[in-house]
C-alpha positions in Angstrom: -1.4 3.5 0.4 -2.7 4.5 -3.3 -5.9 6.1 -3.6 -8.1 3.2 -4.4 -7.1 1.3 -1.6 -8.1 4.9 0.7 -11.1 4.7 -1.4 -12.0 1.2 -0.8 -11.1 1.3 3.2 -13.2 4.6 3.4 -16.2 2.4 1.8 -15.2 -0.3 4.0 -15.7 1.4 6.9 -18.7 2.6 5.4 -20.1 -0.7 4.8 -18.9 -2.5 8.0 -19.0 0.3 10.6 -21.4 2.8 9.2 -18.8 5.6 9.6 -19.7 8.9 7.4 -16.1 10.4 5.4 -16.3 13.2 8.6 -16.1 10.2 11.2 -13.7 8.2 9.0 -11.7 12.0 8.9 -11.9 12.7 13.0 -10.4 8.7 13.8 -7.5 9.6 11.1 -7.6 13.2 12.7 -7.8 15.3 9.5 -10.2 17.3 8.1 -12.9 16.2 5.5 -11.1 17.7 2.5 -8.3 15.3 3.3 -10.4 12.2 2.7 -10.9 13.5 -0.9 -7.4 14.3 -1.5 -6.1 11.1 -0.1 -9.0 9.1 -2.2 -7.5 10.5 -5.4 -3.7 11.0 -4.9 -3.3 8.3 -2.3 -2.1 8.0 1.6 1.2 9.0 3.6 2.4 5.7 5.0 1.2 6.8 8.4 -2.4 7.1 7.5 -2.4 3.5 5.6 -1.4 2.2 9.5 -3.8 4.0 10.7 -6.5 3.0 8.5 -5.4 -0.8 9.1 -5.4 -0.5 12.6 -8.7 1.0 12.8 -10.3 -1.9 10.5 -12.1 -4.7 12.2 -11.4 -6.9 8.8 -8.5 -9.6 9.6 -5.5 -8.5 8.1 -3.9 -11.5 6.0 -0.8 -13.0 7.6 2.5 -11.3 6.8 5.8 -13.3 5.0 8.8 -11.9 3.9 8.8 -11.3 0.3 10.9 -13.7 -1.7 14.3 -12.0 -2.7 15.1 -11.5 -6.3 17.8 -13.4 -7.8 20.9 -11.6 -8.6 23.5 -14.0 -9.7 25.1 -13.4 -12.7 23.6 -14.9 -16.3 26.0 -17.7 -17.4 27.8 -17.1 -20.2 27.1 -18.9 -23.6 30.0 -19.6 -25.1 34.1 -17.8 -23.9 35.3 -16.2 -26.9 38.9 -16.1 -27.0 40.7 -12.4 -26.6 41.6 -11.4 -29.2 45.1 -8.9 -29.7 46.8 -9.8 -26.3 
């Protein structure tokens, strides 16, 4: 979770559940200096469950993420070896 998105759920909960940074710290169980760290630097995976466990918001549907495609490029044009 980076920072803005600890920001923005800390606000969050702000706005929807009038939770202060020291109640939004005591559900996370940290301290309040936390809370700042975490806002700039961002979250340990852990917290970022936490944090969307503890928001009433929906959370949007998960899909698996399309894989990348690694097949080879086709070749333009075979050149003929040369010196065999």
């Amino acid at each position: 979770m980076t920072g803005a998105d600890f920001a923005a759920w800390v606000a969050a909960m702000k706005a929807t559940r009038k939770w202060t940074k020291t109640r939004c710290a005591k559900e996370l169980g940290c301290g309040i200096n936390q809370i700042a760290v975490w806002s700039a630097q961002g979250a340990p995976t852990y917290i970022g469950l936490a944090c969307a466990a503890l928001d009433p918001r929906p959370v949007a549907p998960w899909s698996e993420p399309k894989a990348p495609d690694i097949r080879p490029r086709e070749r333009a044009a075979r050149q003929p070896r040369r010196g065999r």
